[in-house]
C-alpha positions in Angstrom: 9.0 -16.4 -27.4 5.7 -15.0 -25.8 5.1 -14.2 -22.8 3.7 -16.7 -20.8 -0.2 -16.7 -19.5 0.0 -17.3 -15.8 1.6 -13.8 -15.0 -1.1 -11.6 -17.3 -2.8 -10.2 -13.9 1.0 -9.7 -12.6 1.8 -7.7 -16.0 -1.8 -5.6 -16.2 -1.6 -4.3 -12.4 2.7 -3.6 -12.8 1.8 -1.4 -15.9 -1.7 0.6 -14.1 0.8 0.9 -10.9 3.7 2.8 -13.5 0.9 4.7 -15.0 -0.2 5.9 -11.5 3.4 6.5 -10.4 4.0 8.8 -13.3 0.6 10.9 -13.1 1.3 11.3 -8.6 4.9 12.4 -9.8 3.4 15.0 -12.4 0.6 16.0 -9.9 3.5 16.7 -6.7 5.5 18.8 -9.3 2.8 20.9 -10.6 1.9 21.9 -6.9 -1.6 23.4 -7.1 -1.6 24.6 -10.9 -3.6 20.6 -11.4 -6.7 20.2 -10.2 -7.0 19.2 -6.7 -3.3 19.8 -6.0 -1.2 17.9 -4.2 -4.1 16.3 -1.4 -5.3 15.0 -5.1 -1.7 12.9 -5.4 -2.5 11.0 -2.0 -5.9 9.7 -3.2 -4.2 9.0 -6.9 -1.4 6.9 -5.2 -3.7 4.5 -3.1 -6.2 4.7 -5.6 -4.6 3.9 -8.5 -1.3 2.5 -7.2 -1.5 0.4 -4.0 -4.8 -0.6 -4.8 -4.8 -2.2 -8.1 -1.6 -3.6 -6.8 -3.2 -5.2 -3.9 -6.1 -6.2 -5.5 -4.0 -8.5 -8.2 -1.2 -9.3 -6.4 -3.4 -10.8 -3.8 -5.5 -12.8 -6.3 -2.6 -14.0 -7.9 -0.8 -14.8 -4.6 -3.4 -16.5 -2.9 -4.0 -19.1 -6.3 -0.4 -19.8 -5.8 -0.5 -20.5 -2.0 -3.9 -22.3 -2.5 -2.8 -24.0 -5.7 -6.4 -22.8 -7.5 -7.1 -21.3 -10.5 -6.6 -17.8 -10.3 -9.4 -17.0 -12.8 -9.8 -13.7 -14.4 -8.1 -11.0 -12.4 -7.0 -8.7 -15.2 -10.6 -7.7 -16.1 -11.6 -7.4 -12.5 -8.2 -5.0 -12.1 -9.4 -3.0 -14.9 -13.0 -2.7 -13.4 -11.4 -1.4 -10.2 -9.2 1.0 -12.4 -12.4 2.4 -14.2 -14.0 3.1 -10.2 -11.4 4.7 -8.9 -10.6 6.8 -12.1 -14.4 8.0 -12.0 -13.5 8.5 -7.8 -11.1 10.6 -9.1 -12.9 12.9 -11.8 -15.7 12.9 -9.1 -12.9 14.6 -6.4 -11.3 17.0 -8.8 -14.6 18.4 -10.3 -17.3 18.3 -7.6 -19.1 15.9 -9.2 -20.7 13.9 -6.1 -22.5 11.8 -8.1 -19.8 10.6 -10.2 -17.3 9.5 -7.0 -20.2 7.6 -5.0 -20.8 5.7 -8.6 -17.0 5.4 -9.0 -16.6 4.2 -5.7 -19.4 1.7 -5.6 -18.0 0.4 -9.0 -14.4 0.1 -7.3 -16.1 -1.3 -3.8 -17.8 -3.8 -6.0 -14.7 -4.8 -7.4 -13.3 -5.9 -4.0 -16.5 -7.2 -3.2 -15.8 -9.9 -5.9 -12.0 -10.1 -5.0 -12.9 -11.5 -1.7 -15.5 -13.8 -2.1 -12.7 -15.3 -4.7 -10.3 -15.1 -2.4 -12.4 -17.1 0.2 -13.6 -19.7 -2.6 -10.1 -20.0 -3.0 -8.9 -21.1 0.8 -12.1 -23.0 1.9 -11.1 -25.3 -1.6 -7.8 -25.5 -0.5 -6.7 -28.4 1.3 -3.6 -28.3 3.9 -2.4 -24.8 2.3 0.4 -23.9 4.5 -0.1 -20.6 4.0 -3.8 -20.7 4.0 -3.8 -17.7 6.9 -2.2 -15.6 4.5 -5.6 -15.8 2.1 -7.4 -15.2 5.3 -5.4 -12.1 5.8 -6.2 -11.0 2.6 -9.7 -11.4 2.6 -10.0 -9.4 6.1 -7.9 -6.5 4.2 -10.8 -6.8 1.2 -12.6 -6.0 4.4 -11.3 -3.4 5.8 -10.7 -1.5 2.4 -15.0 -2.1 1.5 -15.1 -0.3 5.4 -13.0 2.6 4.3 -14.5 3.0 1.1 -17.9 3.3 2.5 -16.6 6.1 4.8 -14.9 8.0 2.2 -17.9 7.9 0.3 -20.2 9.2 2.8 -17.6 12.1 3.7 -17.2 12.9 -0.3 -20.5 12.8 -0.4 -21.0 15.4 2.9 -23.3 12.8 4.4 -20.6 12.7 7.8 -20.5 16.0 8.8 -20.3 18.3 11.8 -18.7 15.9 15.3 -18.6 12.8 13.0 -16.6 14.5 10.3 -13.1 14.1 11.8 -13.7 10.5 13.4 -14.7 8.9 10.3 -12.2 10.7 8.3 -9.4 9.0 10.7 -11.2 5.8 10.5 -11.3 6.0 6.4 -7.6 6.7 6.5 -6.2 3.6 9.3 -9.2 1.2 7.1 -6.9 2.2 3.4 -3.8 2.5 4.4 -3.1 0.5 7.7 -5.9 -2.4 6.9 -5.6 -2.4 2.9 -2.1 -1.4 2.6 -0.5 -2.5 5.5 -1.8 -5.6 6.5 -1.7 -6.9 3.0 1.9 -5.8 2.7 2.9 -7.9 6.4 0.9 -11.5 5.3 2.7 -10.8 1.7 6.3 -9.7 3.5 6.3 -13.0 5.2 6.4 -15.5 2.4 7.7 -13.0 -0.6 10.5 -11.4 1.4 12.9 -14.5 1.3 12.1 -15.0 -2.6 12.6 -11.1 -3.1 15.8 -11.0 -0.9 17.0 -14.6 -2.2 18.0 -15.6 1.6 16.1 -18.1 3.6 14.3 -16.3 6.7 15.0 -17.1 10.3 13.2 -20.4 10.9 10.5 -20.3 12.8 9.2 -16.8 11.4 6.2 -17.8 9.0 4.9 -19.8 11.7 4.6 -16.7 14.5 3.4 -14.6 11.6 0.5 -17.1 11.3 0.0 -17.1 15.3 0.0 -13.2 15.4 -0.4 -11.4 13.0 -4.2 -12.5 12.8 -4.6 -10.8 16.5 -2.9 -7.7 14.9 -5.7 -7.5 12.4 -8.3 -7.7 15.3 -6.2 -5.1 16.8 -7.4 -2.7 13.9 -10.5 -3.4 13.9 -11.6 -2.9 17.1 -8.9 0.6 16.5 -11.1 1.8 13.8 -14.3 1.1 15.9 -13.1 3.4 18.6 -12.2 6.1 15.7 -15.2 6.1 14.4 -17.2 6.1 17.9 -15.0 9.1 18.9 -18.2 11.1 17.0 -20.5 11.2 20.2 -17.9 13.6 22.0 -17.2 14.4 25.5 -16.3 11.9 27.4 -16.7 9.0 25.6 -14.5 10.7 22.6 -11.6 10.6 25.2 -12.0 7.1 26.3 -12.9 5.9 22.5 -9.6 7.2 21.5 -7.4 5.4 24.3 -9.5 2.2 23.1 -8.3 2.9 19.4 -4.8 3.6 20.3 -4.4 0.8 22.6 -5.9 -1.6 19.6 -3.2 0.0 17.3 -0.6 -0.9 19.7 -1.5 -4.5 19.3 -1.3 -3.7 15.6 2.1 -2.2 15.9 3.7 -4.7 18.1 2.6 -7.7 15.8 3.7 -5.4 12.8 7.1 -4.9 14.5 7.3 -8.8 15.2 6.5 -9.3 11.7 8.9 -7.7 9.4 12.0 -7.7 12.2 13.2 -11.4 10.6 13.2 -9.6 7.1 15.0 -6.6 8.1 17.5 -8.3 10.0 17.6 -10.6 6.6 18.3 -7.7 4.5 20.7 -6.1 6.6 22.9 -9.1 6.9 23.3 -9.0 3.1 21.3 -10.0 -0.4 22.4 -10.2 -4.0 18.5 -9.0 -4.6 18.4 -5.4 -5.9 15.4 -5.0 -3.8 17.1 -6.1 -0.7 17.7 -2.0 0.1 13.5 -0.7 -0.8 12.5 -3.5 1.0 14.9 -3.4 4.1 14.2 0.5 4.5 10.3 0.2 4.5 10.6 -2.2 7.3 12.3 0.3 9.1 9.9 2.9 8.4 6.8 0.6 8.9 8.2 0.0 12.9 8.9 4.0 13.3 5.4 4.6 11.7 3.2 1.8 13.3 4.4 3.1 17.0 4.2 6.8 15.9 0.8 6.0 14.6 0.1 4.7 18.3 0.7 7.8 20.0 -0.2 10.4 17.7 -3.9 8.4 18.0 -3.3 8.2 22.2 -2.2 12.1 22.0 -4.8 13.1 19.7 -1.9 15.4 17.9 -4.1 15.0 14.6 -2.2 17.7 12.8 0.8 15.3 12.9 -1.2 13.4 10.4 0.6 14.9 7.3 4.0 13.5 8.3 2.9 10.1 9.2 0.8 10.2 6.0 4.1 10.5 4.3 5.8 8.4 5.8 3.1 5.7 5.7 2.5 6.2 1.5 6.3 7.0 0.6 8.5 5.4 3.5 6.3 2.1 3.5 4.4 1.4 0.8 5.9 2.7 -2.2 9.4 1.4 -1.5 7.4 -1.8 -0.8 5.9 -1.7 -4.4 9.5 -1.1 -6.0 11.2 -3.8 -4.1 8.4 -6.2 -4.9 8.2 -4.8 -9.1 11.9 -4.9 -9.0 11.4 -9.2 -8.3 8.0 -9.2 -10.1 8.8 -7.4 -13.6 11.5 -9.7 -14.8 9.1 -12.5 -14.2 6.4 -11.6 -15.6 7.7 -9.5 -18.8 10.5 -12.4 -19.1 9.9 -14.4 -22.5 12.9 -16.5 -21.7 16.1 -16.7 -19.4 18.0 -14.6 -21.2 15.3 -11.9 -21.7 14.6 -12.2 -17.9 18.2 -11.5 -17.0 18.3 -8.4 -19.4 14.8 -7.1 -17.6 16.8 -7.9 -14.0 19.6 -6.1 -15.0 17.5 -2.8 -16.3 15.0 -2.4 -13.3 18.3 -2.6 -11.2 20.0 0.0 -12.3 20.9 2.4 -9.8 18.6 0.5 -7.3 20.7 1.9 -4.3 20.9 5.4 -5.5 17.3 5.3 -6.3 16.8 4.2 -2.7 18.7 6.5 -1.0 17.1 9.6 -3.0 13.6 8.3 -1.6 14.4 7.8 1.9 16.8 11.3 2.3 13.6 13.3 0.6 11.2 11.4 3.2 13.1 12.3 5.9 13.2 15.8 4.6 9.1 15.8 3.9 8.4 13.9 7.0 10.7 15.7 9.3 9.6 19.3 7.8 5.9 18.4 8.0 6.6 17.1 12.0 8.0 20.2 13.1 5.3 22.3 11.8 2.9 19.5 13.6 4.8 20.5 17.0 4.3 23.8 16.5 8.0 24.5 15.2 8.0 27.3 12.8 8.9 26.4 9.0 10.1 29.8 7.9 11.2 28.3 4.5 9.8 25.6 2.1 13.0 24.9 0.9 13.7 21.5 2.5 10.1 20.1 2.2 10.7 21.3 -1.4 14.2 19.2 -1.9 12.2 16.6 -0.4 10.0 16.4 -2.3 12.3 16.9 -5.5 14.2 13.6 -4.6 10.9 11.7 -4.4 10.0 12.6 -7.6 13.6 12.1 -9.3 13.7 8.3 -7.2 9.6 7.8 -8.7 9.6 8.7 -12.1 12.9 6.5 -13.2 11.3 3.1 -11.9 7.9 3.2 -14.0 10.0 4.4 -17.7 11.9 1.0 -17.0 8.9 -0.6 -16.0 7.1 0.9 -19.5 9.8 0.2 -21.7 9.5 -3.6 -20.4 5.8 -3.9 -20.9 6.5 -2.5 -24.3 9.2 -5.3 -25.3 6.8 -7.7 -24.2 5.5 -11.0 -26.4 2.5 -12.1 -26.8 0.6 -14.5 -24.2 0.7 -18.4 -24.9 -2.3 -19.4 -26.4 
């Protein structure tokens, strides 16, 4: 039986995210002997990871929730793809010219993502979770922000006093306004369908009530980051603005995914109750860390939280959500489906476990090195980072060897 038509941008961005996953793993094992070394791995997760991911998943999401036609999201995916691989080859190499195309090809991408996604709520009519789209589109937003920063650093355009404030303000815009925001409008409505356990009532409609604030929260926080480039004075008061605007962000985050932890934790036949339940947990601890790091200025704590924003958050995010998404999309029939459920479980709880004991060791190793502890040994950020690898690289084989028994799509 083929596979069936409606999932095809579901399928194209699960198999570019287990591509990704395998080349980060292979990049954090090799260390520096790849080009670019391991600060090359961040940019190849949210690059071509979390945001082909987001960039579907949120076109394909917001046609459900608006009840549109989705349109064609695989060839806009793969036109993001092709940026952020040319981003990529521009980084490694030197090649300035090739990353500002790369990313203008990749922000253009977006660009068309999110007038979509507004076509798609202004034609809706009484969507319930129309906010959600809105959500969305303000993420678009925030990620076509942080591109145009990165490009301007990668480009050596920002330099001097400007370079470290728009450098923070490219990272919050990728992986707090793309990443995270994205991943709390989705957490709302997917979580009870991922867990299989209706949420505490009353939760999607404070989500809708708050979590809109939160995202004017970070924006006005990555304002203030960026303004911190006129020094003195105003640099001081600039970053008290940002943090207290991330504080907004990190309460309504906290308000957010509490209904889904407390979900998870009172139990779930879903394998990806465990991902999902432990990057809630890790979102709360990073949000409010985030918050005073930002209001301390303690920017060489940035590694750790980077970690434990990328790893902790939004990777176990992506698993718990593939671990749901793979069977239905790859499914040809019940019985297929049921197979593919019982393969990407497979030592779902091991798997998690690994991940979480090798971000504590990364994130905790990297923290006491940001306090100025000294590290006199590599050893456990190197187990750390061992387990991260071993818990990565057996979700996207599965994921592969799916894809592969895959049908064709109804004609």
């Amino acid at each position: 039986m083929p596979l069936r038509r409606g999932h095809a941008s579901v399928r194209a961005a699960l198999v570019v995210a287990a591509v990704g996953l395998l080349a980060v793993a292979t990049w954090i094992v090799a260390g520096d002997v790849l080009p670019g070394g391991r600060w090359f791995a961040v940019h190849l997760f949210t690059l071509g990871v979390l945001s082909p991911l987001v960039l579907a998943l949120s076109q394909h999401f917001a046609a459900t929730l608006t009840r549109t036609d989705e349109g064609r999201t695989v060839p806009l995916t793969l036109l993001f793809t092709a940026g952020a691989v040319a981003v990529l080859a521009g980084v490694a190499g030197g090649q300035r010219l090739v990353l500002v195309v790369g990313a203008t090809v990749a922000a253009a991408a977006v660009t068309v993502g999110d007038v979509r996604l507004r076509r798609a709520r202004r034609s809706a009519t009484g969507a319930r979770f129309g906010w959600v789209v809105r959500l969305y589109e303000r993420a678009h937003g925030a990620f076509l922000h942080g591109a145009v920063l990165g490009a301007l650093l990668g480009a050596g355009v920002l330099g001097g006093g400007w370079y470290l404030p728009a450098r923070l303000a490219h990272l919050h815009a990728n992986v707090l306004g793309w990443g995270v925001l994205t991943l709390l409008a989705t957490v709302v409505f997917l979580g009870p369908t991922v867990l299989r356990r209706q949420i505490e009532p009353g939760a999607d409609e404070r989500a809708a009530r708050t979590l809109r604030h939160g995202a004017t929260g970070l924006s006005v926080a990555l304002l203030a980051l960026l303004a911190m480039g006129v020094g003195g004075a105003g640099a001081v008061a600039a970053r008290l603005l940002a943090a207290a605007g991330l504080a907004v962000f990190a309460w309504v985050g906290t308000s957010a995914v509490r209904p889904v932890l407390r979900t998870a934790l009172r139990g779930s036949p879903s394998p990806g109750r465990w991902p999902l339940a432990a990057a809630c947990a890790w979102l709360v601890v990073g949000l409010w860390a985030d918050v005073a790091v930002v209001a301390l200025g303690v920017w060489a704590a940035l590694d750790a939280l980077g970690v434990l924003a990328l790893v902790g958050v939004l990777l176990q995010t992506i698993l718990g959500a593939a671990m749901h998404l793979t069977p239905v999309a790859f499914g040809r029939d019940r019985p297929h489906r049921d197979d593919l459920r019982r393969r990407v479980a497979h030592a779902s709880v091991p798997r998690t476990v690994a991940l979480d004991l090798g971000v504590l060791l990364v994130v905790g190793t990297a923290a006491w090195r940001a306090l100025g502890g000294e590290v006199t040994t590599g050893l456990p950020g190197g187990i750390g980072w061992a387990l991260v690898v071993m818990a990565v690289a057996t979700f996207p084989i599965a994921l592969s060897g799916a894809a592969l028994r895959g049908g064709r799509p109804v004609g």
